[in-house]
Z-matrix of the N, CA and C atoms (Angstrom, degrees):
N
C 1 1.452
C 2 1.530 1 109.06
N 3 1.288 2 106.66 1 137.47
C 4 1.437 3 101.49 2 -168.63
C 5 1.942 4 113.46 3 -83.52
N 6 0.931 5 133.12 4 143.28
C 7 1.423 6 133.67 5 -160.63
C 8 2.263 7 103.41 6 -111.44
N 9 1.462 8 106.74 7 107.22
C 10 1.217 9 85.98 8 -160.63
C 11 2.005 10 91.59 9 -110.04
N 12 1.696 11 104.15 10 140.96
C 13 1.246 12 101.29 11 167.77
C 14 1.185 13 144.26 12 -139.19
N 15 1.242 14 130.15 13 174.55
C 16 1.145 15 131.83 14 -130.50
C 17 1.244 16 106.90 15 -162.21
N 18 1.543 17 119.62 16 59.13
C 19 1.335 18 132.40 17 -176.73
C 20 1.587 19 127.95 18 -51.37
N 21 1.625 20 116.82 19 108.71
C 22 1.486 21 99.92 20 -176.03
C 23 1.732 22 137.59 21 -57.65
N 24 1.466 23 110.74 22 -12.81
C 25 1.427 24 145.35 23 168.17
C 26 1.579 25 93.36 24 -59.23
N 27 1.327 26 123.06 25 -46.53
C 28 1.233 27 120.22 26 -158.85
C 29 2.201 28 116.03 27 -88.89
N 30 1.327 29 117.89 28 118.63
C 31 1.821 30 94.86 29 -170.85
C 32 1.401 31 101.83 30 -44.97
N 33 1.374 32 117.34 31 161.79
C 34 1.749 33 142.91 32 173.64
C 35 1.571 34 94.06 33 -44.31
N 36 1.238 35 104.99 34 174.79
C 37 1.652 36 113.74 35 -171.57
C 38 1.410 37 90.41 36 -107.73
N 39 1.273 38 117.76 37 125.69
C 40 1.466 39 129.75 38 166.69
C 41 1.404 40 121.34 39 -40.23
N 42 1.329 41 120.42 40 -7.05
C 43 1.587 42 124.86 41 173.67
C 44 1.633 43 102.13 42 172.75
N 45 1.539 44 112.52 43 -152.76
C 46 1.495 45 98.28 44 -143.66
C 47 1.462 46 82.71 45 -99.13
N 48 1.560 47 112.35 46 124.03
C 49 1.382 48 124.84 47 179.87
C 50 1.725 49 105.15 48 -170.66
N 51 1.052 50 140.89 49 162.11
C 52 1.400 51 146.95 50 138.11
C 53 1.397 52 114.87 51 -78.72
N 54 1.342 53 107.70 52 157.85
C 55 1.451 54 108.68 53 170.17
C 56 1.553 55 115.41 54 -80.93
N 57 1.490 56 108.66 55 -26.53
C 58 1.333 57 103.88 56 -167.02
C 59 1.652 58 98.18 57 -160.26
N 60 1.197 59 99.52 58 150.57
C 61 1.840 60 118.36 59 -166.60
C 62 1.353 61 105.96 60 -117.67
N 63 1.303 62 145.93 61 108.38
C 64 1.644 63 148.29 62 176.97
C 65 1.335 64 96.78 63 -65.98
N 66 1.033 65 155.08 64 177.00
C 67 1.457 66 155.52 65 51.52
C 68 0.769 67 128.35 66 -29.39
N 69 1.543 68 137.71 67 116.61
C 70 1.490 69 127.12 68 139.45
C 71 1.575 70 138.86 69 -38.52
N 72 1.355 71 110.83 70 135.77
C 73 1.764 72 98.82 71 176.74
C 74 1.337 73 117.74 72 -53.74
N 75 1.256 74 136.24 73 168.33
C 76 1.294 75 148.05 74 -176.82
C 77 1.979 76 104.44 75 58.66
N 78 1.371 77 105.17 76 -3.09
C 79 1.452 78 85.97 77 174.97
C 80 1.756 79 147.09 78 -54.17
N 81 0.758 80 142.78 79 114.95
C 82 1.511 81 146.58 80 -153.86
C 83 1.817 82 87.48 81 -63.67
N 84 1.131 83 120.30 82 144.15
C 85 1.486 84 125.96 83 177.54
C 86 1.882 85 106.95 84 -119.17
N 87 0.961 86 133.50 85 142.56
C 88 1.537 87 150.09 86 179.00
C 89 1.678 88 98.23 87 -120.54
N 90 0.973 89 105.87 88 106.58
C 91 1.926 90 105.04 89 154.12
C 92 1.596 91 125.76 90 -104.05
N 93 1.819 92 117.93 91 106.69
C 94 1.141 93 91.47 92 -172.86
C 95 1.432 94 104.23 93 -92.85
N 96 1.549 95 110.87 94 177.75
C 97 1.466 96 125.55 95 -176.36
C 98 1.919 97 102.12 96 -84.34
N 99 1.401 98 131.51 97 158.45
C 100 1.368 99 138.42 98 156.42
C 101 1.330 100 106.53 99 -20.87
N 102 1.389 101 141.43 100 109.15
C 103 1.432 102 130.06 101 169.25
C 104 1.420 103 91.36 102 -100.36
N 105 1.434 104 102.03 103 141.83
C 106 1.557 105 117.59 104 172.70
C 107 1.349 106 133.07 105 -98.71
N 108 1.123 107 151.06 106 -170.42
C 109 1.443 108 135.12 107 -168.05
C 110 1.596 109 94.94 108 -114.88
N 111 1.685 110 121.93 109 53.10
C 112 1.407 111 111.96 110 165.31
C 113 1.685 112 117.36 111 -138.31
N 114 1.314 113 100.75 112 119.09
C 115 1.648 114 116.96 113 -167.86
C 116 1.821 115 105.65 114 -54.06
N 117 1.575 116 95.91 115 157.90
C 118 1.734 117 91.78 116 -168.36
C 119 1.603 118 114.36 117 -65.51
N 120 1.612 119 112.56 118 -3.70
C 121 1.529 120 107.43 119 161.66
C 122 1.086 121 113.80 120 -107.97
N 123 1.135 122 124.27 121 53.84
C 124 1.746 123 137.62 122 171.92
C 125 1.770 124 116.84 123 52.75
N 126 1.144 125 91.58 124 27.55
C 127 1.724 126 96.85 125 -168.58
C 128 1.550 127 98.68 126 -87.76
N 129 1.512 128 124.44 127 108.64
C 130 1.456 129 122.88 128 160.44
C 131 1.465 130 134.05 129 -78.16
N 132 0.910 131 121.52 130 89.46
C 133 1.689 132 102.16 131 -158.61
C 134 2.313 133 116.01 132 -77.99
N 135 1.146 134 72.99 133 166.32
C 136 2.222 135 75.80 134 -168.11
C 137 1.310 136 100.08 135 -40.67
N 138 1.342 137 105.13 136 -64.79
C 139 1.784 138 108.47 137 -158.82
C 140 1.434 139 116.40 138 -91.91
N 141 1.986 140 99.32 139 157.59
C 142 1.421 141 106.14 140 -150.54
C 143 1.601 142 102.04 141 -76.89
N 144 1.620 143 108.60 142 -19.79
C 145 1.563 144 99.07 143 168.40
C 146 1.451 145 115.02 144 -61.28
N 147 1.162 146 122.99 145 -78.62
C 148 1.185 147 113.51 146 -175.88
C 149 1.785 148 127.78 147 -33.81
N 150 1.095 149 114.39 148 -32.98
C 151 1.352 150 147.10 149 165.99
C 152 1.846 151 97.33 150 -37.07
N 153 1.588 152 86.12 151 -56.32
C 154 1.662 153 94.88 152 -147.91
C 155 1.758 154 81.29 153 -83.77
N 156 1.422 155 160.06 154 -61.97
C 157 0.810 156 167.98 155 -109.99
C 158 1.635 157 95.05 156 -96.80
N 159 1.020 158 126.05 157 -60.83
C 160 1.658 159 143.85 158 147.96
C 161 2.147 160 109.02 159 -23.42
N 162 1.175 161 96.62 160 -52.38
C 163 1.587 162 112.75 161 171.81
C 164 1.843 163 96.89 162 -40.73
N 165 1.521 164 102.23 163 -80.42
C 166 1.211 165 142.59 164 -150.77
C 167 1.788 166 101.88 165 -59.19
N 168 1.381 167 91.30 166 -50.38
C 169 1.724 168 93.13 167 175.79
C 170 1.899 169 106.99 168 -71.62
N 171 0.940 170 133.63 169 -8.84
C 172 1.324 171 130.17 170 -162.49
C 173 1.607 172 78.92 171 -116.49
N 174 1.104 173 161.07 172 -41.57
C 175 1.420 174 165.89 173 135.58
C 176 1.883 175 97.80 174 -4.94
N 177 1.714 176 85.12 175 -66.75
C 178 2.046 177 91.07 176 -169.11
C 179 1.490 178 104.91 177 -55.21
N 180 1.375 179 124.40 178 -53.13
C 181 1.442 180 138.51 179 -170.63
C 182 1.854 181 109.99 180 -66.52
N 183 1.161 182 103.72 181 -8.28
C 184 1.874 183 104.88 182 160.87
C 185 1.681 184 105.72 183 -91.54
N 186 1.001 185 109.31 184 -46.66
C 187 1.712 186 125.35 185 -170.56
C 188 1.514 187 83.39 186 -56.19
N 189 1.590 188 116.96 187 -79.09
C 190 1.876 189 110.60 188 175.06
C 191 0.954 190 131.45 189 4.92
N 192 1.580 191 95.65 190 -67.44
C 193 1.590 192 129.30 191 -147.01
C 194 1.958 193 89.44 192 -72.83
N 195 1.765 194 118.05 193 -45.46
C 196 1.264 195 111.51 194 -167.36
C 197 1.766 196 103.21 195 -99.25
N 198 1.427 197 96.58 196 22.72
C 199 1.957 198 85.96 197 177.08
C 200 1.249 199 107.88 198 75.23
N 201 1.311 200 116.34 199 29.96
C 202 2.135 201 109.73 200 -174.94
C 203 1.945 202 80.65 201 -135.43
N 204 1.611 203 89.25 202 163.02
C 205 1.636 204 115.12 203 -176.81
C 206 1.483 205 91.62 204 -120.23
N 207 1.821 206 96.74 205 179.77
C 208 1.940 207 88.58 206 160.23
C 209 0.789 208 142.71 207 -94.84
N 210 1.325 209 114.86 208 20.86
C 211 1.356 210 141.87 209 -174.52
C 212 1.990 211 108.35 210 -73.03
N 213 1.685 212 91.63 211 -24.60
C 214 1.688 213 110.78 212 -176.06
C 215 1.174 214 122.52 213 -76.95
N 216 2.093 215 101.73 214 -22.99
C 217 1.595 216 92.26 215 -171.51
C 218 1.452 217 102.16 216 -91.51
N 219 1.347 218 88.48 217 166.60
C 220 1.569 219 118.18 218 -152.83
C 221 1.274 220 102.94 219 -120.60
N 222 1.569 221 132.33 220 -22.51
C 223 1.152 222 124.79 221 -176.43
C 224 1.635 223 108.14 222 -173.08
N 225 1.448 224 118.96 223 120.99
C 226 1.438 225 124.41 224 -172.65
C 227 1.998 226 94.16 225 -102.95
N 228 1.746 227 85.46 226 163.37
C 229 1.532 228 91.08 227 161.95
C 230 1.471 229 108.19 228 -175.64
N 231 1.683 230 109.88 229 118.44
C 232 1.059 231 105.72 230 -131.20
C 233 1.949 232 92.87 231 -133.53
N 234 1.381 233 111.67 232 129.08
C 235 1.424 234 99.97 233 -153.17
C 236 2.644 235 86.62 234 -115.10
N 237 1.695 236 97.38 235 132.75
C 238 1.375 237 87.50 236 165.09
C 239 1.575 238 101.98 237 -136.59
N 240 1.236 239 109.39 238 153.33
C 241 1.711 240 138.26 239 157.96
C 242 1.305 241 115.65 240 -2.93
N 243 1.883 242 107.15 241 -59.16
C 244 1.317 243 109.67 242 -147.23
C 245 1.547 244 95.58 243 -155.51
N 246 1.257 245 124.67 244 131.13
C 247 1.661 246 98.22 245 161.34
C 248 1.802 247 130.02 246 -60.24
N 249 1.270 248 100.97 247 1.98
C 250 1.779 249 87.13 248 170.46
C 251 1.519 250 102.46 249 -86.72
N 252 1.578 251 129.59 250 10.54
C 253 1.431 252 112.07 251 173.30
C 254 1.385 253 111.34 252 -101.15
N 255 1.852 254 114.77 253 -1.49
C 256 0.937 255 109.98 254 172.09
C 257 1.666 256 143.57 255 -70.83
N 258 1.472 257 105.78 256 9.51
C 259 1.447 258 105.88 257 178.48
C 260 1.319 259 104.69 258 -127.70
N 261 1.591 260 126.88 259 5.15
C 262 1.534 261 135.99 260 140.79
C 263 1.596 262 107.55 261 -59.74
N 264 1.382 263 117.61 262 -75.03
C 265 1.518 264 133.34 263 170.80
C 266 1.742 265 88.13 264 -19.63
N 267 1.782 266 117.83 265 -98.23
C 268 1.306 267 129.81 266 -168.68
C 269 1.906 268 116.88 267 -11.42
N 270 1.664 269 79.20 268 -74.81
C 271 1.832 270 88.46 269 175.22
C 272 1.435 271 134.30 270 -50.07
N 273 1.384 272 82.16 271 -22.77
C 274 2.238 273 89.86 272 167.88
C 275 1.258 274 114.02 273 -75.48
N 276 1.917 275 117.10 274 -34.08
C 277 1.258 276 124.24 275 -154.75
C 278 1.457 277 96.56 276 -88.78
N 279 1.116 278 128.01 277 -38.35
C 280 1.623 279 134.59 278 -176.29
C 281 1.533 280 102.28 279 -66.57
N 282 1.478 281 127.35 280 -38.51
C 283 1.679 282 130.91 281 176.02
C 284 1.650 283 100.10 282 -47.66
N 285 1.449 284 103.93 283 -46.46
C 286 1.485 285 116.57 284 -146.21
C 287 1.440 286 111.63 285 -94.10
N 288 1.612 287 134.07 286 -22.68
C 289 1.384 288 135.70 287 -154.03
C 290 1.501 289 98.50 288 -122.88
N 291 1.446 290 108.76 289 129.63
C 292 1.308 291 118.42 290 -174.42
C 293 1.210 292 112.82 291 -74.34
N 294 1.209 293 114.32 292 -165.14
C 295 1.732 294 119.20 293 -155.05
C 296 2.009 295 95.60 294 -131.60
N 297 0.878 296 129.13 295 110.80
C 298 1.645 297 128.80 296 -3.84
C 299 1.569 298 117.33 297 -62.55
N 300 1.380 299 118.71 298 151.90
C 301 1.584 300 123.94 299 178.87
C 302 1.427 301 110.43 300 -77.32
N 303 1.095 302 107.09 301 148.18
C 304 1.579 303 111.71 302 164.34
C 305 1.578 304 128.99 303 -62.02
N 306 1.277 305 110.08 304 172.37
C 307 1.458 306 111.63 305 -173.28
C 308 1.567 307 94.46 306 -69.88
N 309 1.228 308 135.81 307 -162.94
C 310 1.137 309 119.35 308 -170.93
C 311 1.735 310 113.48 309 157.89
N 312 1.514 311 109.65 310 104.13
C 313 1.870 312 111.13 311 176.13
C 314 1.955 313 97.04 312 -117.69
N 315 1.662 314 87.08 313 144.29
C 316 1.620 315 99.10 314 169.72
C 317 1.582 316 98.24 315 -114.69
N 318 1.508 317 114.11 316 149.91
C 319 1.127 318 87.91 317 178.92
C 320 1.510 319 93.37 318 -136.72
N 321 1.553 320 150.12 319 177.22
C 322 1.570 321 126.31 320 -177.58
C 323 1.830 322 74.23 321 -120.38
N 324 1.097 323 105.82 322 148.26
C 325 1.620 324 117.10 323 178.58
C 326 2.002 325 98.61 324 -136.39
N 327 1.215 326 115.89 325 179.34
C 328 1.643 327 116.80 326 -156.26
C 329 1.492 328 100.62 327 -113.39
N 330 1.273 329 121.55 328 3.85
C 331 1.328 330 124.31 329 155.13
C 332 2.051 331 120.11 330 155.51
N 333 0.855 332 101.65 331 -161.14
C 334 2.066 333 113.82 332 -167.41
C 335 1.213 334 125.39 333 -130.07
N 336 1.259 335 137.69 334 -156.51
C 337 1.379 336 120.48 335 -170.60
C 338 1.158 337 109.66 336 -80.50
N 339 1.907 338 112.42 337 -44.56
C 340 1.317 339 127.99 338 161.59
C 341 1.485 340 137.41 339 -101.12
N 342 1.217 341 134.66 340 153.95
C 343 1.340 342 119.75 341 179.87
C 344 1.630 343 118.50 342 -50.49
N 345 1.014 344 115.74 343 -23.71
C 346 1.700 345 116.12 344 -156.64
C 347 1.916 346 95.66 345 -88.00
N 348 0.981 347 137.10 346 -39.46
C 349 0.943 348 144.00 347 150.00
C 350 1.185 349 118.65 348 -27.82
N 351 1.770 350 109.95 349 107.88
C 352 1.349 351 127.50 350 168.46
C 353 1.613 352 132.93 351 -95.36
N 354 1.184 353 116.59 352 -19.92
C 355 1.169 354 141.64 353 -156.36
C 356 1.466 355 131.55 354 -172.29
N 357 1.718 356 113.88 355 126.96
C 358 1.300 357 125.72 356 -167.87
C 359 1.478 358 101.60 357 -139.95
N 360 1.457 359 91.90 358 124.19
C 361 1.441 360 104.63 359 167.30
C 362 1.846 361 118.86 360 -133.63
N 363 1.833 362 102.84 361 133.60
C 364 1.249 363 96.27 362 168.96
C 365 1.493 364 98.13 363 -115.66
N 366 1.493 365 98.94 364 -170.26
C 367 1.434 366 123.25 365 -176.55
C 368 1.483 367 117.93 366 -145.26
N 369 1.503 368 104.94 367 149.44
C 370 1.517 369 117.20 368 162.14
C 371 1.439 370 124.26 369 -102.93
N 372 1.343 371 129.79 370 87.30
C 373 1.554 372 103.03 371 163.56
C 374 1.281 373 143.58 372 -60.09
N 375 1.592 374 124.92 373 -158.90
C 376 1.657 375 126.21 374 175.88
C 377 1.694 376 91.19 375 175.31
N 378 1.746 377 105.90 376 129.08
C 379 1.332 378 91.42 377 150.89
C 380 1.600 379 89.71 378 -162.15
């Protein structure tokens, strides 16, 4: 069972995240790759929510694929454009991350493979 924390020494987490994710020994680990904001028929859409929501479902469908939910990940990291995509990005991630949240860094970086691309998120599992 994964042990998530939230040190009182440490300020509150700026939004819904933990500071830190335990693993258990023998835990099985999942690493996903950068998922990008483009649907399996190449459809990118404008905004970074939708973008990010697209991320998140291609996120769930790896977890699937290894028998894990999101309840497993253990640690997001999630890269956008600009800070105005950061409260599109947020609102997808709060739909999507179970309770307790994962460990969790955003970071704004200067761009992606392509211009249309707003947002990249990978993941760590554990179960």
């Amino acid at each position: 069972m994964l042990r998530h924390l939230v040190p009182s020494a440490v300020r509150a987490p700026f939004a819904r995240y933990s500071h830190a994710v335990e693993v258990p020994p023998g835990a099985r680990l999942l690493l996903v790759s950068g998922q990008l904001g483009i649907a399996p028929d190449d459809a990118v859409p404008e905004g970074a929510e939708a973008q990010a929501d697209i991320c998140f479902r291609a996120i769930a469908a790896c977890l699937a694929e290894a028998g894990m939910i999101p309840a497993d990940i253990v640690r997001l990291n999630a890269y956008v454009t600009d800070r105005a995509h950061m409260a599109g990005y947020m609102a997808a991630r709060d739909r999507f991350v179970a309770d307790p949240p994962p460990a969790s860094t955003l970071m704004i970086v200067s761009g992606f493979t392509r211009p249309e691309f707003k947002v990249e998120i990978e993941a760590l599992a554990a179960r």
